[in-house]
C-alpha positions in Angstrom: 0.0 0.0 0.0 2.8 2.4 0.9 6.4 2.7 -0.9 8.1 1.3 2.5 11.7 1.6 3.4 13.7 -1.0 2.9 15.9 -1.3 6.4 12.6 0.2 8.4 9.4 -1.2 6.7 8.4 2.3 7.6 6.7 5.1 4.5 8.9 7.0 2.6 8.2 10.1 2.8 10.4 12.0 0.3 7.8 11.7 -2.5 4.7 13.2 0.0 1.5 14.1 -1.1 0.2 17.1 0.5 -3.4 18.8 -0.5 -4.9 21.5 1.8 -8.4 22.4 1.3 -10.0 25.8 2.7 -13.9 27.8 2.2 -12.0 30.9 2.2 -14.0 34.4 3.3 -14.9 36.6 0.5 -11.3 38.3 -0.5 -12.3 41.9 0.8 -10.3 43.8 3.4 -7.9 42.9 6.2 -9.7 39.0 5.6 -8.1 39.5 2.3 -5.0 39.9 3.1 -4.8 37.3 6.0 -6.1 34.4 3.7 -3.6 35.8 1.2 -0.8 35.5 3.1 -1.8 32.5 4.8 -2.5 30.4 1.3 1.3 32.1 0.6 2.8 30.4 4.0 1.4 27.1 3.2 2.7 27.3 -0.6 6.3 27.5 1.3 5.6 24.2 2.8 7.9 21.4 2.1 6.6 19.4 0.1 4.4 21.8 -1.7 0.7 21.2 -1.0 -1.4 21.4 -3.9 -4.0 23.8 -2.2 -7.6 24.0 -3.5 -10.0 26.5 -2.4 -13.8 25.9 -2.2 -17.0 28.3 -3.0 -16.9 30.8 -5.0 -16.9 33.7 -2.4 -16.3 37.1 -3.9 -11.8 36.9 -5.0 -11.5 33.1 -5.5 -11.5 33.5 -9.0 -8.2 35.7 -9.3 -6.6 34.4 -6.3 -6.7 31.0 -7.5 -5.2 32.0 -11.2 -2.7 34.3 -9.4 -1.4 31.3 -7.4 -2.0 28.3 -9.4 -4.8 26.8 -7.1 -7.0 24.2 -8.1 -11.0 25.5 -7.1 -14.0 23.9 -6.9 -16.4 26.9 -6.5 -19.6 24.4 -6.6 -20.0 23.3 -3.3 -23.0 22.7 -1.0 -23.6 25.7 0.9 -26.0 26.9 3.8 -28.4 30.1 2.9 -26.1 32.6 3.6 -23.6 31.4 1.0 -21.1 29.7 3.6 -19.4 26.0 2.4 -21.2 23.1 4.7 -19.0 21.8 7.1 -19.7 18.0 5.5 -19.5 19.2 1.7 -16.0 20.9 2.8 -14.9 17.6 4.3 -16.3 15.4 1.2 -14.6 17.2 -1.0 -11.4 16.9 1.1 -12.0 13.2 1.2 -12.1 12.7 -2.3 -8.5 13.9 -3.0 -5.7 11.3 -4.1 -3.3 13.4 -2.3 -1.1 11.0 0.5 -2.3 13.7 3.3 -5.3 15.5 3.2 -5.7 18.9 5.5 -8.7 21.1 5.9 -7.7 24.3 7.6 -9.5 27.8 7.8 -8.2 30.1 5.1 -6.6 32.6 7.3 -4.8 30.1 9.8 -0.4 30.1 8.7 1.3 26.9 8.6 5.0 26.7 8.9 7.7 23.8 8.6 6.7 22.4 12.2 3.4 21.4 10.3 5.1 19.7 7.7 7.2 18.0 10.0 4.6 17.0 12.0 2.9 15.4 8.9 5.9 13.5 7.7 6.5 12.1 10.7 3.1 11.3 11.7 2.5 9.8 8.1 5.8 7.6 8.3 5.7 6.1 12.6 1.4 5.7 12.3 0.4 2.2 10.1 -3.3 2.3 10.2 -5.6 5.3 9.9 -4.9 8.7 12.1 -6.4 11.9 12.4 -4.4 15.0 13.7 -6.1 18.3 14.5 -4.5 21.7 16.0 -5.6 24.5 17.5 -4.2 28.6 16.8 -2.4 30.7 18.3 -4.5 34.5 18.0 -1.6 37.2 17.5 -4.1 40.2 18.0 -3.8 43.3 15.7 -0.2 41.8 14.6 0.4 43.3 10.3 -0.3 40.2 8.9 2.4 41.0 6.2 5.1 41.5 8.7 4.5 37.7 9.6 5.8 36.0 6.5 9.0 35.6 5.5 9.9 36.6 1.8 10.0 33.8 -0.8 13.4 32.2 -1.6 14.6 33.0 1.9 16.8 30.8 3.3 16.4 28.3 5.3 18.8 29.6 8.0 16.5 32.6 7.4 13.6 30.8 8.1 14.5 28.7 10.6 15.2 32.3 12.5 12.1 34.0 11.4 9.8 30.5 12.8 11.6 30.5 16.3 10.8 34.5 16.5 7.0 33.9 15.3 6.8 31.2 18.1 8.3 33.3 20.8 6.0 36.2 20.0 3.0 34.2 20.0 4.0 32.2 23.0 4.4 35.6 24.7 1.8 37.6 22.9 -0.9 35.0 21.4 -3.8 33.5 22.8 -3.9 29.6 22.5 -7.6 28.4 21.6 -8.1 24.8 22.3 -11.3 23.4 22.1 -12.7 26.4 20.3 -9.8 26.7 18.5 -9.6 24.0 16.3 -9.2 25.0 13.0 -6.7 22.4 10.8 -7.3 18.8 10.3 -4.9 16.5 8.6 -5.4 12.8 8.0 -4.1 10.1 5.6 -5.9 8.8 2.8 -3.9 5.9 1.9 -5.9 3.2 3.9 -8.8 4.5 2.9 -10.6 5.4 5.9 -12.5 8.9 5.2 -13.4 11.5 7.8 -16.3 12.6 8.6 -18.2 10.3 6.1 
């Protein structure tokens, strides 16, 4: 089922699939520019995610040909417009990707989350579920935040540990609330929320 290591019988991971799914807010505004730059932190992700956004709220159209997203704007929604929770989570079930992650469109993922998958993807045999909670920075400039593309990764490593210290010492940890990625494998074929 997997492509297994040959000393460890455990998943390779080198050749990862990663697809993140998100009902992103209309594009107007200071919600603009956090789901922007959010979408941007998780298109630094090793390995790339393919990311795919879903409804057809007001901006998905250019942001997803600006970026080279993947959209499915024709998705069950309540009356006021907003993707269902279920329809989000069938679509997100449906993907061939190795991983599959549904996270709010304004939550930032950094290399900590794609180390977290790797590993949790190569030690776990059967079927898992992971889910984490945010850390609210307040009125923080969203742009200030993300690191420019091609830093380096000594760079990065730097700019993480000092966005972890602020929010550590600045942020607001939501837990139960607060729960706004999911990630699970796909591989063995168990779906979530079904």
């Amino acid at each position: 089922l997997y492509d297994r290591d040959v000393f460890t019988g455990r998943p390779r991971t080198a050749h990862l699939s990663v697809e993140i799914f998100t009902a992103p807010k209309p594009f107007i505004g200071d919600d603009a520019e956090h789901q922007i730059i959010a979408i941007e932190s998780w298109l630094m992700l090793k390995p790339r995610p393919t990311v795919t956004l879903l409804g057809n709220t007001e901006g998905c159209e250019h942001i997803v040909k600006q970026y080279g997203l993947n959209w499915l704007p024709d998705i069950d929604t309540s009356f006021l417009g907003v993707p269902l929770f279920n329809a989000v989570f069938a679509a997100a079930n449906s993907s061939s990707a190795d991983i599959v992650v549904v996270s709010n469109a304004d939550i930032f993922l950094f290399d900590d989350f794609s180390y977290a998958l790797r590993k949790i993807y190569r030690d776990v045999s059967g079927p898992w579920l992971a889910v984490g909670a945010r850390w609210d920075l307040g009125n923080v400039s969203a742009r200030a935040l993300l690191p420019k593309q091609g830093s380096r990764p000594r760079q990065l490593a730097r700019y993480r540990r000092a966005i972890l210290r602020y929010a550590r010492e600045n942020g607001t940890l939501h837990t139960y609330g607060g729960i706004d990625v999911w990630a699970w494998n796909t591989k063995t074929g168990a779906a979530v929320y079904d």
